[in-house]
C-alpha positions as CSV (number, residue, x, y, z in Angstrom):
1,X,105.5,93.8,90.7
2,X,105.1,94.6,94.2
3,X,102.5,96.6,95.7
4,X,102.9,99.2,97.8
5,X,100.9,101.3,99.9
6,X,102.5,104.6,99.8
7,X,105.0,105.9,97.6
8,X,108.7,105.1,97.7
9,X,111.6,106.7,96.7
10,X,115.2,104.5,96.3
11,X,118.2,106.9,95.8
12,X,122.0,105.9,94.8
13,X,123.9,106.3,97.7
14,X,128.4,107.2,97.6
15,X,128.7,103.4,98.4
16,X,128.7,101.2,95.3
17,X,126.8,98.7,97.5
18,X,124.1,100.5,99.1
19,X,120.8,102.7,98.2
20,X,118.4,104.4,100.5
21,X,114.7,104.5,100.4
22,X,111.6,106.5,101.8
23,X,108.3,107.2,101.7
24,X,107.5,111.1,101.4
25,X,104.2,110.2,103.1
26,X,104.7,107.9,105.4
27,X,106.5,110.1,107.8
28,X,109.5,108.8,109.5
29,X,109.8,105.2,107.2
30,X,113.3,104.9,105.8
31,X,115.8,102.2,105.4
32,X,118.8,101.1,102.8
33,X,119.3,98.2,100.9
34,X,121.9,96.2,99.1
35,X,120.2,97.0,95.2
36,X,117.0,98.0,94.6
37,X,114.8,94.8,94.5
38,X,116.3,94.4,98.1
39,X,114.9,97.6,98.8
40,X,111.7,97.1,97.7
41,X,111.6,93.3,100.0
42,X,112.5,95.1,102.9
43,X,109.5,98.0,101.8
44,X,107.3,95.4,101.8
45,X,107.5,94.4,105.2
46,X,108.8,97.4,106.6
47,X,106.0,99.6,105.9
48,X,103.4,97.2,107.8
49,X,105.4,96.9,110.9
50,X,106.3,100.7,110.9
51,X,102.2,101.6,110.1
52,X,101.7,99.2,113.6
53,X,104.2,101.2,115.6
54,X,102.4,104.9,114.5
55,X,99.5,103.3,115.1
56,X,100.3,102.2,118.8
57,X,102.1,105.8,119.3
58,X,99.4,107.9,117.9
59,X,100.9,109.9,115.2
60,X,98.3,109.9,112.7
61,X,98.6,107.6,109.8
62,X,97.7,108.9,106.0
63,X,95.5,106.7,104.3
64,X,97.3,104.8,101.8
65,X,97.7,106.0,98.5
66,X,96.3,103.5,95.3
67,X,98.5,104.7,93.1
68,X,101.6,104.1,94.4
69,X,104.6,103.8,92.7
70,X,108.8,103.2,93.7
71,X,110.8,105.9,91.6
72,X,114.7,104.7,91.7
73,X,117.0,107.4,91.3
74,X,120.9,108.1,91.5
């Protein structure tokens, strides 16, 4: 199970081969994949280096949420 820091949405996209993913707090942090557990790699990662770049810019970052959870949906 991966842990994440702030919630994450993965939705279905039109293309077979694709879903897209965000965070509804982590403003601005979205990305697609190639199937879900690819989404949740590149989450994994992504939301580090995209915390550093708020956090160089100044936009405020929300404090991370413990109970985070991915919700997939089509």
């Amino acid at each position: 199970m991966i842990e994440l820091q702030y919630p994450l949405i993965i939705e279905a996209t039109e293309e077979e081969d694709f879903f897209g993913f965000y965070s509804p707090e982590l403003e601005s942090f979205t990305g697609i994949g190639h199937y879900i557990e690819d989404c949740l790699y590149k989450t994994k990662w992504g939301m580090i280096e995209h915390i550093n770049l708020l956090k160089g810019k100044g936009p405020p970052v929300p404090e991370s949420n413990a109970f985070a959870k991915y919700m997939a949906v089509q």
